[in-house]
C-alpha positions in Angstrom: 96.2 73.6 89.7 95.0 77.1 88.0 92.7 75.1 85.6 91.2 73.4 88.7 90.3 76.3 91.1 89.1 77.5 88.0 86.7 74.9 87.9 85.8 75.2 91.4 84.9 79.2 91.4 83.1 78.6 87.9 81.1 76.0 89.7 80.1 78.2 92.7 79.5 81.5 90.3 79.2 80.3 86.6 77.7 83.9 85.3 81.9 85.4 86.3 84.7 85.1 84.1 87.3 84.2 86.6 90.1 83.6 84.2 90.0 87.8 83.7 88.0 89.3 86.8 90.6 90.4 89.0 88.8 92.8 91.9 86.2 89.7 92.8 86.5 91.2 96.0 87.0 94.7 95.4 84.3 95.1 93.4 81.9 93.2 95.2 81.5 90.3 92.9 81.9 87.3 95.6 79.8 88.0 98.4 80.7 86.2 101.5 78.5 82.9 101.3 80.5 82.9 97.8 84.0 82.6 99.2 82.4 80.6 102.4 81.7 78.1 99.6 85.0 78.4 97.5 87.2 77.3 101.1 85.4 74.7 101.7 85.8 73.2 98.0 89.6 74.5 97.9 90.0 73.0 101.4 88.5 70.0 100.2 90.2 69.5 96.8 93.9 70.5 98.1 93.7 68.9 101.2 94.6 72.2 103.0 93.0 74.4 105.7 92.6 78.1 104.6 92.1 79.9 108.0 90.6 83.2 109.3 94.2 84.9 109.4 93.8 84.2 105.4 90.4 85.7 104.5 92.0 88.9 103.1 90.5 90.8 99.7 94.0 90.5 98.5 94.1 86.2 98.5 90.6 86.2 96.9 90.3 88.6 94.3 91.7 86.9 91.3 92.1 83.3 90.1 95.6 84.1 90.6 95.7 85.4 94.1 93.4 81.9 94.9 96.5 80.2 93.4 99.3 81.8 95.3 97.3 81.2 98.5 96.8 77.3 97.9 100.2 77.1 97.0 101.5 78.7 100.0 99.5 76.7 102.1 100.6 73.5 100.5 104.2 74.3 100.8 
C-alpha cells in the first residue's frame, strides 16, 4: 500500500522525494490544490472517503502519515 500512495503523490509532485520529506505540510511543500489532488486519487484507488474532519498537517505530511490515514479509514 506504501509503494502505491507513493506512486500517487510522485505522480501529482514528481520534483519531491516523498519516501524522505516528512514536513510536506509544515514546510509548505504541498500547497492545497496538491493535496486537493492526492484525496481524490487516494479516495479513488482505496475506495475510501477522506473527509474535511481529516485534512490535518499531521495526516499529510509524510508518506507515512498518508499511510496511517488510509489505513484507518479502511479499517
Amino acid at each position: 500500500m506504501k509503494n502505491k500512495i507513493l506512486e500517487i503523490v510522485g505522480q501529482v509532485r514528481p520534483d519531491i522525494d516523498f519516501a524522505t520529506e516528512q514536513t510536506l505540510i509544515d514546510s509548505g511543500i504541498l500547497d492545497s490544490f496538491d493535496i486537493v489532488s492526492i484525496i481524490s486519487d487516494l479516495n479513488d484507488e482505496f475506495d475510501i472517503s477522506i473527509r474535511i474532519t481529516e485534512l490535518k498537517p499531521e495526516n499529510f505530511n509524510s508518506v507515512d502519515a498518508i499511510l496511517a490515514l488510509v489505513e484507518r479509514l479502511k479499517a
